[in-house]
C-alpha positions as CSV (number, residue, x, y, z in Angstrom):
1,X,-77.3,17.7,62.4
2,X,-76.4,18.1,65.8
3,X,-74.9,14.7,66.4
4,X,-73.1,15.1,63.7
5,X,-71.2,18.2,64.2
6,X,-70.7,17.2,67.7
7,X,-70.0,13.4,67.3
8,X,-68.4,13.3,64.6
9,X,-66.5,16.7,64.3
10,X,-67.8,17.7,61.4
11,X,-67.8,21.3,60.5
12,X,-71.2,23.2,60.2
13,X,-70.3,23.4,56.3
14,X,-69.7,19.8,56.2
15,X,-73.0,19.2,57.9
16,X,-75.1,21.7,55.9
17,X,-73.8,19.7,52.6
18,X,-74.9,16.4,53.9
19,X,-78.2,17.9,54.7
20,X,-78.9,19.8,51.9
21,X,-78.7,22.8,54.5
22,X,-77.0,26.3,54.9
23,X,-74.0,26.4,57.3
24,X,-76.5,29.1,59.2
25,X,-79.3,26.6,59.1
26,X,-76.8,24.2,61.1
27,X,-76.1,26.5,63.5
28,X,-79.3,27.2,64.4
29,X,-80.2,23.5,65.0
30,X,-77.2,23.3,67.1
31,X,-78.0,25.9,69.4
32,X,-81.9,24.7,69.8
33,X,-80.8,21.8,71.0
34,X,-77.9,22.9,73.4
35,X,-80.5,25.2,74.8
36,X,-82.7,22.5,75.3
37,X,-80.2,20.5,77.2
38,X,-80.7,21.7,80.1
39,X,-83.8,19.3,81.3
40,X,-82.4,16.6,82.4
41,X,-84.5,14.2,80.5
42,X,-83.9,15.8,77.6
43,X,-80.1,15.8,78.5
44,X,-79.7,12.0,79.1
45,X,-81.4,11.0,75.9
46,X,-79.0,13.5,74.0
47,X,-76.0,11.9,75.7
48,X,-77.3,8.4,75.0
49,X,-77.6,9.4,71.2
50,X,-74.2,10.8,71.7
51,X,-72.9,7.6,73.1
52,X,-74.7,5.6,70.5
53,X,-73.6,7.1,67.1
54,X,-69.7,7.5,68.8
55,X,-70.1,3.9,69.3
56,X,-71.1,3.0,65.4
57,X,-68.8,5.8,64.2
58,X,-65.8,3.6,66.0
59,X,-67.6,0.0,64.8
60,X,-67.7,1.3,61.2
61,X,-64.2,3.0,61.7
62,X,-62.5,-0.4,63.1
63,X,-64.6,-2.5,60.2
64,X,-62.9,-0.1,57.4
65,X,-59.3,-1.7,58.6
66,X,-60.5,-5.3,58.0
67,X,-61.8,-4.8,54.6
């Protein structure tokens, strides 16, 4: 849920729908793991996730125009 509000900028209502979830439900996911970002460890495996789902939002973005 996180990855996807953050990532891919979509609201917490948005997110809740796509998860069966409450908008409040979101939220609270969202700040667990923003609180949790702060080890390091935990912090460069976000990022990477981060990285890794902008990365296939773009590829399945770009693949959308050649269809």
């Amino acid at each position: 849920m996180y990855l996807t509000h953050v990532v891919c900028g979509l609201s917490m209502t948005e997110v809740g729908a796509l998860f069966s979830r409450d908008r409040t439900t979101v939220a609270h996911a969202c700040e667990v793991v923003e609180d949790r970002r702060d080890d390091p460890d935990l912090d460069k495996r976000v990022e990477r996730l981060e990285c890794a789902v902008a990365a296939l939002a773009g590829a399945l973005a770009w693949r959308g125009r050649c269809s």
